[in-house]
Structure formats: C-alpha cells, structure tokens
N, C-alpha and C positions, 0 to 999 in steps of 0.2 A: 609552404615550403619556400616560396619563392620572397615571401616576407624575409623569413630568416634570413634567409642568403643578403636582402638588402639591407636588413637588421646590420649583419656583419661588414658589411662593404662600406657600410657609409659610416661607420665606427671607426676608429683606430686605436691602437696604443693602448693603454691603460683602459683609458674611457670606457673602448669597448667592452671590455673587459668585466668592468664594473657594472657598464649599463645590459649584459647581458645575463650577470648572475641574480643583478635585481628583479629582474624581468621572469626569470624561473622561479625564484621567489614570490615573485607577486600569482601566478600562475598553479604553485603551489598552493597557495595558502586560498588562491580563490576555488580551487578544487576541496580543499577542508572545511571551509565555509558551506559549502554547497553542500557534502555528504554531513556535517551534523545539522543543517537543520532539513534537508528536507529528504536526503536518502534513508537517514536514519529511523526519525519518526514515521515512515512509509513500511518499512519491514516491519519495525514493530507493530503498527497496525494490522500487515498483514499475517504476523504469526497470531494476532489474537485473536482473528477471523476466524484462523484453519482452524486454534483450538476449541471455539464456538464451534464450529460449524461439526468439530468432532466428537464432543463431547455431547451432540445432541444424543435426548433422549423421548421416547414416548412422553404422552403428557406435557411436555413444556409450549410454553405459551410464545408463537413467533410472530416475528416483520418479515413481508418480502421487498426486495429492494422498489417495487411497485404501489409498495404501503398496504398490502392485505393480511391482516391482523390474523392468526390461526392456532389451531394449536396440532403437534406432530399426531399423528392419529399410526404413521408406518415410517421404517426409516429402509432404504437401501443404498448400495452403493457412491450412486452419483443422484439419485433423485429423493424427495420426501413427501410425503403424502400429507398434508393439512388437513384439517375439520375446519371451515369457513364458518358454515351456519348452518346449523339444522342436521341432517345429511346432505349436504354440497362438501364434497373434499375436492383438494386440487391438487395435481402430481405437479411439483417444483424440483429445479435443479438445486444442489443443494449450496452453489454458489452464488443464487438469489437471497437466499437469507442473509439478514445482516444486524439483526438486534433479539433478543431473548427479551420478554417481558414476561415470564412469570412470576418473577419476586417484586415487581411493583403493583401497583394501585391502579384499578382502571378511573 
C-alpha cells in the first residue's frame, strides 16, 4: 500500500498518469499469464482425477500414489479395497489412487 502511495508522490502530471496505468497493465496481464498456464492445467488435471477416481469400478486394474499396483476387489465411499497378491487386499483412501492400468500391458 505504501509503495503505491510513493508510486503516486513521486509521479506528477501526465507522467504519472501514464506510468500508473502501465503499471496495472503489466500487473494484469502478469495475473493472465499466471492463470493460463498453471491455474488452468491444474483443475483440469484435478477434474480428471475426481472423474477417475469416480468412475471406479470392481475389477479395474490400479496405482496408488505409493506405487502399489492392485486391482478394486470393494468400492465405498471414501475408501477402496485392492487385491495386492494372493489374498493380501489393502483398504485405501480413495484419493491415493492416481492411474487405472487396466487397458494397458503389463
């Protein structure tokens, strides 16, 4: 706040004038820069998450953010139940998940 205030004081006339609407300009345009490259691509990443994450079903083949490969064996609310190996399952939140591999190749 106290910038601006010197911003204006040591300005006058025109000048300031000028050098003050550049100044919002630049200010804007560095807040537009900022939301298309990294606000933007961050939502959409996280809408494609939730829809992963909701569109789970029995049977599909997962990641958890910890890298243990699984497949859903049980689905609830906030948790998911993986087949690891054998009979080992493991109760996961289900905001661990973060990659489906069943349509690929092991």
């Amino acid at each position: 706040m106290n910038i601006l205030i010197l911003l204006q004081n040591s300005t006058s006339g025109a000048n300031g004038a000028a050098g003050m609407g550049s100044f919002w300009i630049m200010i804007i345009l560095l807040f537009a820069v900022m939301w298309l490259f990294m606000i933007r691509p961050q939502r959409k990443q996280q809408k494609e998450m939730e829809r992963f994450r909701s569109e789970l079903k029995k049977g599909d083949k997962v990641v958890t953010v910890g890298g243990i490969f699984g497949e859903v064996a049980e689905i609830s609310d906030r948790s998911v139940l993986i087949k690891v190996d054998g009979d080992v399952k493991l109760r996961v939140d289900k905001n661990s998940l973060v990659r489906n591999y069943s349509d690929t190749q092991q």
